[in-house]
mmCIF file of the N, C-alpha and C atoms, coordinates in Angstrom:
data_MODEL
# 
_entry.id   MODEL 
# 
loop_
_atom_site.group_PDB 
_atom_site.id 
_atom_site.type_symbol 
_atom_site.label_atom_id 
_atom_site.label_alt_id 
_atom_site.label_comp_id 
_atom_site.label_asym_id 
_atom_site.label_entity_id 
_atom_site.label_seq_id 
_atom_site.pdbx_PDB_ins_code 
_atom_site.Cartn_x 
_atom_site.Cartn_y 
_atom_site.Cartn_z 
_atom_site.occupancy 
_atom_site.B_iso_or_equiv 
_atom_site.pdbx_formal_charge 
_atom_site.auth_seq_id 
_atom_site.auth_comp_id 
_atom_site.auth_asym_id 
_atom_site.auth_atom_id 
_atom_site.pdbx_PDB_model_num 
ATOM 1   N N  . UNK A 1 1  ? -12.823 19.197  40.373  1.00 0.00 ? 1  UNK A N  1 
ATOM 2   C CA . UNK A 1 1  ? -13.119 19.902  39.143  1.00 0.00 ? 1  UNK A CA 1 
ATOM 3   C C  . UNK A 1 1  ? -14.622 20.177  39.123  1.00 0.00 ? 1  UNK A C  1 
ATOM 4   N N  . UNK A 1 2  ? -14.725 21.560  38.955  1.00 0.00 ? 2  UNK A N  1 
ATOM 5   C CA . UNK A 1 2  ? -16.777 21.812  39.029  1.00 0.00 ? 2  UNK A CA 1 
ATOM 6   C C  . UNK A 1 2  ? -16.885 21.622  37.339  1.00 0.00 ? 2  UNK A C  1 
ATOM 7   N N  . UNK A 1 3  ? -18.395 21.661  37.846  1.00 0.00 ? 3  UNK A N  1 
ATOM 8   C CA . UNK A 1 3  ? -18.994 21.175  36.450  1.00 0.00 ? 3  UNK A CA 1 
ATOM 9   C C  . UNK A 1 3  ? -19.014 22.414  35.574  1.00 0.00 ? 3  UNK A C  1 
ATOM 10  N N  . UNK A 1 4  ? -18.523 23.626  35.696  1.00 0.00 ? 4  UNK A N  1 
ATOM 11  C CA . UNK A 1 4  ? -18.252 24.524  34.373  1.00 0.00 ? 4  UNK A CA 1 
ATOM 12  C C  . UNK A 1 4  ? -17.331 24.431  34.288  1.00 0.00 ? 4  UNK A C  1 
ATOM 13  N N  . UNK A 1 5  ? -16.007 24.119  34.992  1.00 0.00 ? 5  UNK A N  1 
ATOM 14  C CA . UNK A 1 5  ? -14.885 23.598  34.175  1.00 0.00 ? 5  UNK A CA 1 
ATOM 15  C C  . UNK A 1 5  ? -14.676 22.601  33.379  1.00 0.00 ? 5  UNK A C  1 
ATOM 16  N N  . UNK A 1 6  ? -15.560 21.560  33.547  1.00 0.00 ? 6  UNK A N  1 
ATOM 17  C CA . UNK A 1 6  ? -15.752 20.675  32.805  1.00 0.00 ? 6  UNK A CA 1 
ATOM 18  C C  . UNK A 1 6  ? -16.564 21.133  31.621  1.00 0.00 ? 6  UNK A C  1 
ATOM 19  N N  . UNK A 1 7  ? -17.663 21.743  30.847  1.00 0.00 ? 7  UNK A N  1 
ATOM 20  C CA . UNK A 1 7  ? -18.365 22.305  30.399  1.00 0.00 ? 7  UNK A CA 1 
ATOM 21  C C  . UNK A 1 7  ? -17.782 23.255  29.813  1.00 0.00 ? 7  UNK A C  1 
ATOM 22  N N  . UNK A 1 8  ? -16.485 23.884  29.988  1.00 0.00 ? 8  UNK A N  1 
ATOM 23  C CA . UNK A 1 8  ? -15.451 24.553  29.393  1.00 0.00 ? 8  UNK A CA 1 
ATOM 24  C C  . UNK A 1 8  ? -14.556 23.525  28.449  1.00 0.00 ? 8  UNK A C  1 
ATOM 25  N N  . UNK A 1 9  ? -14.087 22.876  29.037  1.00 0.00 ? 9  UNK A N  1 
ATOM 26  C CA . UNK A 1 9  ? -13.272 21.934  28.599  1.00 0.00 ? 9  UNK A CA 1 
ATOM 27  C C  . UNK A 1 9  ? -13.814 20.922  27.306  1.00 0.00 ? 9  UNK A C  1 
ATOM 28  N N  . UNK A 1 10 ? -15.095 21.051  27.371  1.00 0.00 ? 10 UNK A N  1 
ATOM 29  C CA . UNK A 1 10 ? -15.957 19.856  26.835  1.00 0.00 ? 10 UNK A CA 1 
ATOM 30  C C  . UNK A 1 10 ? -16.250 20.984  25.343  1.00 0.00 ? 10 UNK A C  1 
ATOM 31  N N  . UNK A 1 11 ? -16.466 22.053  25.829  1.00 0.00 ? 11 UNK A N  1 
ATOM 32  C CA . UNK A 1 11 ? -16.922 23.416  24.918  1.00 0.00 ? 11 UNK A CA 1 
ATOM 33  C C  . UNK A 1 11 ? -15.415 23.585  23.716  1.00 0.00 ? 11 UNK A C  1 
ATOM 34  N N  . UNK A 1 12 ? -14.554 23.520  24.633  1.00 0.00 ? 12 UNK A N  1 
ATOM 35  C CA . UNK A 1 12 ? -12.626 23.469  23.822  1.00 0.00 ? 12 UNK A CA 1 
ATOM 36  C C  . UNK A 1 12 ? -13.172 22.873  22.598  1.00 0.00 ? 12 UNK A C  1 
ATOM 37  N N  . UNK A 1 13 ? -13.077 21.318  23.194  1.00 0.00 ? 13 UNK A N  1 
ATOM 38  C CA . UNK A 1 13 ? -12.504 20.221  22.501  1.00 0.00 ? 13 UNK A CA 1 
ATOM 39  C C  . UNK A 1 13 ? -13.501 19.965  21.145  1.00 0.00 ? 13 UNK A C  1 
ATOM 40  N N  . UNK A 1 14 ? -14.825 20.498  21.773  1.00 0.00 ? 14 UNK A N  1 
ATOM 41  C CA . UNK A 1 14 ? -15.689 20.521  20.220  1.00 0.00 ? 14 UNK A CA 1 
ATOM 42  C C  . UNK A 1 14 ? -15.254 21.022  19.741  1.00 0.00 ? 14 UNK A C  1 
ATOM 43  N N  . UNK A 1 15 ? -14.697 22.255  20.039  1.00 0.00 ? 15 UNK A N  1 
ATOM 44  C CA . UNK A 1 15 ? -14.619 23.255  18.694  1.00 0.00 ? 15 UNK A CA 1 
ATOM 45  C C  . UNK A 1 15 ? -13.060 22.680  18.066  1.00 0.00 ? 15 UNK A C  1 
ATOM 46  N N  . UNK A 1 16 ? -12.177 22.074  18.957  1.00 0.00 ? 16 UNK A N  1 
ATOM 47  C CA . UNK A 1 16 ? -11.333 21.607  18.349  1.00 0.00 ? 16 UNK A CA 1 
ATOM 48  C C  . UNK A 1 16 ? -11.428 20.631  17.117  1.00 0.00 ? 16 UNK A C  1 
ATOM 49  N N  . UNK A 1 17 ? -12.049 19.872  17.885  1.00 0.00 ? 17 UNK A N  1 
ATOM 50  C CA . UNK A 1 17 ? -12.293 18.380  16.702  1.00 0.00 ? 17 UNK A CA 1 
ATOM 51  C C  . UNK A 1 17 ? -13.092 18.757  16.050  1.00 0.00 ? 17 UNK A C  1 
ATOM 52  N N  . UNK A 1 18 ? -13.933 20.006  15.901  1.00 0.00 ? 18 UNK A N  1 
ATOM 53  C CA . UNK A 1 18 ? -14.449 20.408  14.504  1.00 0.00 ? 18 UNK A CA 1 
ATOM 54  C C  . UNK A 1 18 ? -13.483 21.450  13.496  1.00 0.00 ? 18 UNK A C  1 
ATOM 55  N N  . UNK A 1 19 ? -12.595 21.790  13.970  1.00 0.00 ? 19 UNK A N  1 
ATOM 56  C CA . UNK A 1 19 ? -11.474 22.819  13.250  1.00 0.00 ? 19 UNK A CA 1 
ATOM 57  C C  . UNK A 1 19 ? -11.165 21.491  12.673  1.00 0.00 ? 19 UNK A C  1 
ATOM 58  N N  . UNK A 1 20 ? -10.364 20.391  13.296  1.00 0.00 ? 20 UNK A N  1 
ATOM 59  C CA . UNK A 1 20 ? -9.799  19.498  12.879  1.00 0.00 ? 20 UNK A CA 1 
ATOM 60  C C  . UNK A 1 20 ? -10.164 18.729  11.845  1.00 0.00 ? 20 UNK A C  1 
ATOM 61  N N  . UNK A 1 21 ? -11.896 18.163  11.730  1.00 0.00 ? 21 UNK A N  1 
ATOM 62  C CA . UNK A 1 21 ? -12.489 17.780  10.894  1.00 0.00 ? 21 UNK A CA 1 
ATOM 63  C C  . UNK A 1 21 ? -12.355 18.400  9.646   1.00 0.00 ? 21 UNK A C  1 
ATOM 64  N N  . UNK A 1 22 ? -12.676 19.657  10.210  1.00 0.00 ? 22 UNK A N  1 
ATOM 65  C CA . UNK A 1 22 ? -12.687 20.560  8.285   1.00 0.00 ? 22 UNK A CA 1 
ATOM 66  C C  . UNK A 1 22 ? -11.488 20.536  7.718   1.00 0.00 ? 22 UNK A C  1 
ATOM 67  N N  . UNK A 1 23 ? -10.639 20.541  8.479   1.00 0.00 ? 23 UNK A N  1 
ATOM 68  C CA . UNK A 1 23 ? -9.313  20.640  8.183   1.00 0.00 ? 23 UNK A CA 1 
ATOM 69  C C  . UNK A 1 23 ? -8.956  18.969  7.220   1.00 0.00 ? 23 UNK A C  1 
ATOM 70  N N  . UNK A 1 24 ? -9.656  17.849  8.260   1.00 0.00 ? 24 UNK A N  1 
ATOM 71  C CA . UNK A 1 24 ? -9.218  16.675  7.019   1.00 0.00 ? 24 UNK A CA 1 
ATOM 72  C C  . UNK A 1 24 ? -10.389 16.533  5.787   1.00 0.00 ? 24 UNK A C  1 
ATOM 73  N N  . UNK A 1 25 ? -11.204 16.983  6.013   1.00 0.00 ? 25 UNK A N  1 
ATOM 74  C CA . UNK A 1 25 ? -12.371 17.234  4.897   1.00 0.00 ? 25 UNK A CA 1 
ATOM 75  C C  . UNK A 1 25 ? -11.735 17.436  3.911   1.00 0.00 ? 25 UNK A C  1 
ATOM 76  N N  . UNK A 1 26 ? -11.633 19.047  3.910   1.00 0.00 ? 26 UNK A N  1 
ATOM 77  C CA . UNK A 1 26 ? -10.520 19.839  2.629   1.00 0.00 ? 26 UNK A CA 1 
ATOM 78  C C  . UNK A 1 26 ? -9.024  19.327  2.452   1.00 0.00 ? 26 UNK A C  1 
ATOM 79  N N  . UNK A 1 27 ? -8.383  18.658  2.976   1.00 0.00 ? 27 UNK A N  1 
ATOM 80  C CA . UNK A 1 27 ? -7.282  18.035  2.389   1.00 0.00 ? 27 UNK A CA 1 
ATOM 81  C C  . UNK A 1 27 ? -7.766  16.853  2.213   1.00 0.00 ? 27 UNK A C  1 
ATOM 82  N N  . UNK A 1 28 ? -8.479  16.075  2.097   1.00 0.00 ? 28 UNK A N  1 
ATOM 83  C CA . UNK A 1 28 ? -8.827  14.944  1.491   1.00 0.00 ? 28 UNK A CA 1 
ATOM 84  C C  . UNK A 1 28 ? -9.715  15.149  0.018   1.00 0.00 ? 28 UNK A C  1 
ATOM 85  N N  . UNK A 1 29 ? -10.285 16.155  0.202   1.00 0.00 ? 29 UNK A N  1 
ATOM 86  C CA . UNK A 1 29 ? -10.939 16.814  -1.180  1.00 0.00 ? 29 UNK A CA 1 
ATOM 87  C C  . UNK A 1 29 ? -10.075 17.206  -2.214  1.00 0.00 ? 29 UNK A C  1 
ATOM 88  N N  . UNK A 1 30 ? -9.185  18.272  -1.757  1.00 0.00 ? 30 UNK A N  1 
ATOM 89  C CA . UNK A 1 30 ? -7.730  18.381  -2.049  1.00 0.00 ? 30 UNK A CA 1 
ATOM 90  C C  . UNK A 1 30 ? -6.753  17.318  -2.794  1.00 0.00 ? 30 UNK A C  1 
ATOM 91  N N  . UNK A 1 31 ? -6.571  16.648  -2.308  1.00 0.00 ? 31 UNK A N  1 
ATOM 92  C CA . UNK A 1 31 ? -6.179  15.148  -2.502  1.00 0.00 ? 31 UNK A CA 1 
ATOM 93  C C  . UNK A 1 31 ? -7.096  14.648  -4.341  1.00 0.00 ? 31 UNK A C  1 
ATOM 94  N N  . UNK A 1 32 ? -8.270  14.017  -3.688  1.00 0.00 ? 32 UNK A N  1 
ATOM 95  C CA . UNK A 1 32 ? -9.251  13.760  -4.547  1.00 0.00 ? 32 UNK A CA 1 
ATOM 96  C C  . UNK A 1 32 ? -9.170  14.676  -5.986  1.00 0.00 ? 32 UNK A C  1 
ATOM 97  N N  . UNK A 1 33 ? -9.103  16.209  -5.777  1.00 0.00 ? 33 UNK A N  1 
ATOM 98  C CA . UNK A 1 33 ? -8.977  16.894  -7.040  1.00 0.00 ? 33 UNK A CA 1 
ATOM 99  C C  . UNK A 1 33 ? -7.486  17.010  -8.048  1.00 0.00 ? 33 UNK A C  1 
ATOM 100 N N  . UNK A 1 34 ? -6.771  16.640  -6.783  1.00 0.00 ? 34 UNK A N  1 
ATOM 101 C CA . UNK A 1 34 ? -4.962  16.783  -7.283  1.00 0.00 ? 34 UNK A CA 1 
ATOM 102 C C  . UNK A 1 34 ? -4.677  15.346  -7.899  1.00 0.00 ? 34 UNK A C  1 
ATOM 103 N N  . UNK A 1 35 ? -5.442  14.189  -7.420  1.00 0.00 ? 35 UNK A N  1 
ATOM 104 C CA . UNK A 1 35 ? -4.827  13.172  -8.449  1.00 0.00 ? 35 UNK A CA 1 
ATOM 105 C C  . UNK A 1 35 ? -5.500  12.943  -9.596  1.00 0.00 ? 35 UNK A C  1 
ATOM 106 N N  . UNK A 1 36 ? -6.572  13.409  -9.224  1.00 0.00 ? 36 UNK A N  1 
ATOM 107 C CA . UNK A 1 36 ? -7.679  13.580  -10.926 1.00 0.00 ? 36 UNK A CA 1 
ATOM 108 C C  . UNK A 1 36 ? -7.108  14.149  -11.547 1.00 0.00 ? 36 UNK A C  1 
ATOM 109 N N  . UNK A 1 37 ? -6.355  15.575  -11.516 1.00 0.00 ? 37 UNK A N  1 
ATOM 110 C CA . UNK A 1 37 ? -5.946  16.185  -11.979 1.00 0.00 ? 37 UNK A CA 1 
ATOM 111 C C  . UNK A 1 37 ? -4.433  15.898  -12.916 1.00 0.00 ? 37 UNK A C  1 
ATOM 112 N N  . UNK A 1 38 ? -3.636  15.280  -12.239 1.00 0.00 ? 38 UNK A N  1 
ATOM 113 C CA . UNK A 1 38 ? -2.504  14.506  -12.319 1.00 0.00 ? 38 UNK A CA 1 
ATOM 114 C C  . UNK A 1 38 ? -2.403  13.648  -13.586 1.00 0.00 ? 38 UNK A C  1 
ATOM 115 N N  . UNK A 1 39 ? -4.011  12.892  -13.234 1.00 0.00 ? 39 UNK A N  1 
ATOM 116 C CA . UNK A 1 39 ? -3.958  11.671  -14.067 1.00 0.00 ? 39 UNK A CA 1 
ATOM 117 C C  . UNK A 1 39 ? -4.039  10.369  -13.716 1.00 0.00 ? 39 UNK A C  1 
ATOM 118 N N  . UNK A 1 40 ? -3.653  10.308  -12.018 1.00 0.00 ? 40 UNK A N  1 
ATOM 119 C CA . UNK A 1 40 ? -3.354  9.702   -11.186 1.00 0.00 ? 40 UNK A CA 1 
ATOM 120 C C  . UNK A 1 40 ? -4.475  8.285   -11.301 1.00 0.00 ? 40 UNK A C  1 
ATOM 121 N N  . UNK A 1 41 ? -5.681  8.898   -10.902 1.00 0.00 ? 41 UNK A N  1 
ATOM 122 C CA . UNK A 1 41 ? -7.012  8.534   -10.586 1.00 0.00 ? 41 UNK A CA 1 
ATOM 123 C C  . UNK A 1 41 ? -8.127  9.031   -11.503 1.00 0.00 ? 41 UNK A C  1 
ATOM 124 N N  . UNK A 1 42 ? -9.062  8.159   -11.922 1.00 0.00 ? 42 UNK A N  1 
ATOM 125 C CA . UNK A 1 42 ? -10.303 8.638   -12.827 1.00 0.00 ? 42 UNK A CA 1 
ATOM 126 C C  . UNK A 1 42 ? -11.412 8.473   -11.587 1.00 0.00 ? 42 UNK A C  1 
ATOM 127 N N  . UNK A 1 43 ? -11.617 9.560   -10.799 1.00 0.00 ? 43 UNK A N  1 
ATOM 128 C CA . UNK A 1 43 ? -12.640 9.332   -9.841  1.00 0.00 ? 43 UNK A CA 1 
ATOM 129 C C  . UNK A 1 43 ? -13.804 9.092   -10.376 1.00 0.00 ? 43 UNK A C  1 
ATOM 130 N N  . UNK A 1 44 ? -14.203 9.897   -11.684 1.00 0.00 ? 44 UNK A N  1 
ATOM 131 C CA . UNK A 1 44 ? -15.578 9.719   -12.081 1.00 0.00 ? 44 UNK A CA 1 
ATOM 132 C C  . UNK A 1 44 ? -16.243 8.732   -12.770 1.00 0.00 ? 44 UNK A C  1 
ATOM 133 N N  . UNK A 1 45 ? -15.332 7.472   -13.208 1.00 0.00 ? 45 UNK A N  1 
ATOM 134 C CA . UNK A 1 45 ? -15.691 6.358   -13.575 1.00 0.00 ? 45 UNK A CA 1 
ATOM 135 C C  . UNK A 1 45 ? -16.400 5.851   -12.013 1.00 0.00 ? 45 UNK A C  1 
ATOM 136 N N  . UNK A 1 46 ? -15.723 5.805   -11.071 1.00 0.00 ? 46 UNK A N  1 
ATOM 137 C CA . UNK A 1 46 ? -16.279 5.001   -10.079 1.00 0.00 ? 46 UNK A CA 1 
ATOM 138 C C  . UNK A 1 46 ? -17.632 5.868   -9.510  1.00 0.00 ? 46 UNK A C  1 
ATOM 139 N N  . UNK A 1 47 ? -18.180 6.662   -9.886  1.00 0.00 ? 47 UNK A N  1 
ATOM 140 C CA . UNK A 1 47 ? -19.214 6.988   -9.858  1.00 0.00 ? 47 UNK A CA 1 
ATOM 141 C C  . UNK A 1 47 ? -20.373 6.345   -10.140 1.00 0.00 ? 47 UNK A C  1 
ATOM 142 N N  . UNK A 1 48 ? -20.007 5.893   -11.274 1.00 0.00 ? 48 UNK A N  1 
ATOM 143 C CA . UNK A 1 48 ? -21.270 4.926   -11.826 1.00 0.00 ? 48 UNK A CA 1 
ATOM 144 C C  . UNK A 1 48 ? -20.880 3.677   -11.595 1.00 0.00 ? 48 UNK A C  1 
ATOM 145 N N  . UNK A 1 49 ? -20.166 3.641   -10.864 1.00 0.00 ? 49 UNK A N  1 
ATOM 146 C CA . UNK A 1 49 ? -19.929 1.938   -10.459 1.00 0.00 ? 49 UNK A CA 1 
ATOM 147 C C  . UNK A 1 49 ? -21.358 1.206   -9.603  1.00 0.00 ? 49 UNK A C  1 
ATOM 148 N N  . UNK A 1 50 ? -22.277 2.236   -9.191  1.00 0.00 ? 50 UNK A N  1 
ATOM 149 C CA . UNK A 1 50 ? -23.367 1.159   -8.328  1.00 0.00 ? 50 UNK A CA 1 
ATOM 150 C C  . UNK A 1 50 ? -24.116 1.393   -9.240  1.00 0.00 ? 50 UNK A C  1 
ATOM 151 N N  . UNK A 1 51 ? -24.382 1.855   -10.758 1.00 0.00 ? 51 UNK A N  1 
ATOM 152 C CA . UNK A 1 51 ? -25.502 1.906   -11.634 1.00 0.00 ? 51 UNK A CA 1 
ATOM 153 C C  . UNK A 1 51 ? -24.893 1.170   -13.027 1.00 0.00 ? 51 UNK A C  1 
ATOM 154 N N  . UNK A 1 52 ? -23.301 0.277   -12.998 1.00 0.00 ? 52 UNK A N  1 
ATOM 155 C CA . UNK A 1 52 ? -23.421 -0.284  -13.943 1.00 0.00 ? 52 UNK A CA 1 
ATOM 156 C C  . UNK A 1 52 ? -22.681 -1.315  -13.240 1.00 0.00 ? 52 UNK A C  1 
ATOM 157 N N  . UNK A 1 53 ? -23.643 -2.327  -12.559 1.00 0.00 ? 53 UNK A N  1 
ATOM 158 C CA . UNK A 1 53 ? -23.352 -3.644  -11.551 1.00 0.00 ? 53 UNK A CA 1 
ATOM 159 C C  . UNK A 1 53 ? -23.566 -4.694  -12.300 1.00 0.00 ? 53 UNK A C  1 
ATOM 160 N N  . UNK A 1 54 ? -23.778 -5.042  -13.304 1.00 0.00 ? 54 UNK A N  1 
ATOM 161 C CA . UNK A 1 54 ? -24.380 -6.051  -13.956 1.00 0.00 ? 54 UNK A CA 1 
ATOM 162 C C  . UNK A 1 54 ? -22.953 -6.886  -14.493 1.00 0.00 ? 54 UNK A C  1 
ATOM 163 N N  . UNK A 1 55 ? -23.158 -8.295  -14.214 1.00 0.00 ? 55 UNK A N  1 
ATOM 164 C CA . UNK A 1 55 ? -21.713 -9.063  -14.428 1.00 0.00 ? 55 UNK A CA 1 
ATOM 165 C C  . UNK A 1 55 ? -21.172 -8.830  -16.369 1.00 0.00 ? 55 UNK A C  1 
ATOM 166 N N  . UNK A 1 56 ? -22.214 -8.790  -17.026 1.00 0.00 ? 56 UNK A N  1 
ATOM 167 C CA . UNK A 1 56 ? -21.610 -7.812  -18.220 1.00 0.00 ? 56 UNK A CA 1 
ATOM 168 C C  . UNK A 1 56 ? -21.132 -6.741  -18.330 1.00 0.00 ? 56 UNK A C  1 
ATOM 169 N N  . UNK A 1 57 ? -21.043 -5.736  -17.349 1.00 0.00 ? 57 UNK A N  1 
ATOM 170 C CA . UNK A 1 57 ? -20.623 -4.858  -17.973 1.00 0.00 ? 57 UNK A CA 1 
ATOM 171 C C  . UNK A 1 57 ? -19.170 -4.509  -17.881 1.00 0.00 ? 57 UNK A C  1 
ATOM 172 N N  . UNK A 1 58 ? -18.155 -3.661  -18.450 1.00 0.00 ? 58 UNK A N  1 
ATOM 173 C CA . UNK A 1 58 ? -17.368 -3.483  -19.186 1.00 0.00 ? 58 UNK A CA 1 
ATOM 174 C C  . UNK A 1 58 ? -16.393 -3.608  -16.980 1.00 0.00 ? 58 UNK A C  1 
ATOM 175 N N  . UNK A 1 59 ? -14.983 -3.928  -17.092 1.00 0.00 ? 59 UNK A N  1 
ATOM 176 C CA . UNK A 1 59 ? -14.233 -4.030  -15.827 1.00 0.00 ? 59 UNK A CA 1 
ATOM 177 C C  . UNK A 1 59 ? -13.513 -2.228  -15.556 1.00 0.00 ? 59 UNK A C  1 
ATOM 178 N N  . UNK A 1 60 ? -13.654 -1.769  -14.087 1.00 0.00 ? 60 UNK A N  1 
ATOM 179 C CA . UNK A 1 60 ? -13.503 -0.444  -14.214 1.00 0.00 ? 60 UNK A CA 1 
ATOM 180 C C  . UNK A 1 60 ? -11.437 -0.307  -14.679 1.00 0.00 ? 60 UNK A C  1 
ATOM 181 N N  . UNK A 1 61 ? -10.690 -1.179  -13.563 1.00 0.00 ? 61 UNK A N  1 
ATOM 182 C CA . UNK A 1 61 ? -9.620  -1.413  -13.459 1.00 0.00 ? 61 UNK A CA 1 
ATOM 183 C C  . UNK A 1 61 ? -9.022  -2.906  -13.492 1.00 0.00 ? 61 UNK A C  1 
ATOM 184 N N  . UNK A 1 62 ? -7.903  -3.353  -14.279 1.00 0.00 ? 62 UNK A N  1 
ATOM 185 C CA . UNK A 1 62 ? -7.630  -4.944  -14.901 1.00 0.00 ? 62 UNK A CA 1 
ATOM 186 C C  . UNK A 1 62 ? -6.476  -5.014  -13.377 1.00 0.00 ? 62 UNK A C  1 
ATOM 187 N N  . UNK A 1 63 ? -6.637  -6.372  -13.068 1.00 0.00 ? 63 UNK A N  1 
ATOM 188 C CA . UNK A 1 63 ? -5.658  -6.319  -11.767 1.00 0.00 ? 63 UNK A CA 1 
ATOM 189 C C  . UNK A 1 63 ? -4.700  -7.692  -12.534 1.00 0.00 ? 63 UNK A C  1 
ATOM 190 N N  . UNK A 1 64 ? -3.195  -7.479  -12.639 1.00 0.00 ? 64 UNK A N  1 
ATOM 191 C CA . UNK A 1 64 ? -2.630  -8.201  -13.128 1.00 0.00 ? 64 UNK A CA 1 
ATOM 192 C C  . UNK A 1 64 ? -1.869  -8.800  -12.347 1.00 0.00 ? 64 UNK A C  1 
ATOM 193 N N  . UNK A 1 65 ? -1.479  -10.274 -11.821 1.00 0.00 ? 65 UNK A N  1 
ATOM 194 C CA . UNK A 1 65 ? -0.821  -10.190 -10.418 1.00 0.00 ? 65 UNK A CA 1 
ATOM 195 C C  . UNK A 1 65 ? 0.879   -10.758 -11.062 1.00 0.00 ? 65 UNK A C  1 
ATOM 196 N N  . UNK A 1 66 ? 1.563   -10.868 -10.264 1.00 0.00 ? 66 UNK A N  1 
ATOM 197 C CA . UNK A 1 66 ? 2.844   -11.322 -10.229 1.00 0.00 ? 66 UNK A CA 1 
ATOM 198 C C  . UNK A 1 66 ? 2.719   -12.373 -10.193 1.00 0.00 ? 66 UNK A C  1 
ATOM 199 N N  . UNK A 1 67 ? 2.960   -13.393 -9.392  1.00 0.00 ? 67 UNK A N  1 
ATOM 200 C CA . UNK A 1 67 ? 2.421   -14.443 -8.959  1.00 0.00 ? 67 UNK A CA 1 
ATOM 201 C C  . UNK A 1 67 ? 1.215   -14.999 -9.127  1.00 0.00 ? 67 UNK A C  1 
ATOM 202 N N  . UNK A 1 68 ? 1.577   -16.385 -10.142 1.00 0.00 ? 68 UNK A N  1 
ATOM 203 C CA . UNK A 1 68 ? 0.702   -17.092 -10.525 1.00 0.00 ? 68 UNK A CA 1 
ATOM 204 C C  . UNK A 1 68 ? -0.075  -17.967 -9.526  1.00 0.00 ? 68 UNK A C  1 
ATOM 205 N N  . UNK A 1 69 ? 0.728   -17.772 -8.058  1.00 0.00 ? 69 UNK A N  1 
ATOM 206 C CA . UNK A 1 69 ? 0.105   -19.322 -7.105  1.00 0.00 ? 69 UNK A CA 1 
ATOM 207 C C  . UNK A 1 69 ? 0.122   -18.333 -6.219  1.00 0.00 ? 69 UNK A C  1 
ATOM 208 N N  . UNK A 1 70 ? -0.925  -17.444 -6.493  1.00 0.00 ? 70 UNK A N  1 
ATOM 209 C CA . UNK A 1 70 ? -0.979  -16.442 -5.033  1.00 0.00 ? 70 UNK A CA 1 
ATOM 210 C C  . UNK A 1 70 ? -2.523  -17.446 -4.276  1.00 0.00 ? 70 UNK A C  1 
ATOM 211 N N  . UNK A 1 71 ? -2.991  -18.056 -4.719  1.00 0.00 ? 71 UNK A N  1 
ATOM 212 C CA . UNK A 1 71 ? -4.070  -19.572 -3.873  1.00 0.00 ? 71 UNK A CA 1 
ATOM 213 C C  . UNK A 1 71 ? -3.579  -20.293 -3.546  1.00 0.00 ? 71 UNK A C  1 
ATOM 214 N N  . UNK A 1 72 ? -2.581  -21.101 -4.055  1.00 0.00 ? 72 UNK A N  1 
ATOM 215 C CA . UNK A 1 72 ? -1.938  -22.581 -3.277  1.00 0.00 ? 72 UNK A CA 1 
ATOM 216 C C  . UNK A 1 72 ? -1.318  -22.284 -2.375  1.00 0.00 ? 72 UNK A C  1 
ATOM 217 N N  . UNK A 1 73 ? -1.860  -23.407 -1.622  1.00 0.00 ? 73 UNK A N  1 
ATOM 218 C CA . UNK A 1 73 ? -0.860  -23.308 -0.594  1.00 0.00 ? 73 UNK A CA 1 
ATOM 219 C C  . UNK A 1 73 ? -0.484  -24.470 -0.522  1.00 0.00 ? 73 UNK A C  1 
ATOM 220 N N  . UNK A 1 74 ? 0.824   -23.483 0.321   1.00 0.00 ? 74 UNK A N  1 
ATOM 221 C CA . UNK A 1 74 ? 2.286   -23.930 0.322   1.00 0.00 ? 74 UNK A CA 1 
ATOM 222 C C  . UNK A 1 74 ? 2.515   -25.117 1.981   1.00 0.00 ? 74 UNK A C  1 
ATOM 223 N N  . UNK A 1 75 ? 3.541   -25.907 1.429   1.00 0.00 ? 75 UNK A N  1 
ATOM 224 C CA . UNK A 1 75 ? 3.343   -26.846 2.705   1.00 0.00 ? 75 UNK A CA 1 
ATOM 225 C C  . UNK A 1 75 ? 5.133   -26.905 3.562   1.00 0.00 ? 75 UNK A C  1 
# 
């Protein structure tokens, strides 16, 4: 294999895995705007999550578990 076939090949695959990239960019953006939208997700609370760090301040999401002995362990 000479080195402009290789240099061809190498030339492909960028341009591939950059089609590809944009391609998960915008469906992940996509994504991001469709469950905001939904209701799904409040993206923009977690926005200010690194400017309101302080152990007072208000919890973004309450995590309620099933299981009370999800620590003990079991023998």
């Amino acid at each position: 294999m000479s080195i402009e076939t290789m240099r061809e090949l190498q030339a492909y695959g960028f341009y591939i895995m950059l089609v590809a990239m944009i391609v998960i960019l915008y469906s992940y953006w996509f994504h991001l705007k469709r469950s905001e939208k939904i209701g799904r997700r409040d993206y923009e609370k977690y926005s200010n999550l690194a400017l309101n760090d302080d152990l007072k301040d208000n919890v973004l999401e309450s995590f309620t578990s099933d299981k009370d002995d999800n620590r003990s362990v079991k023998k």
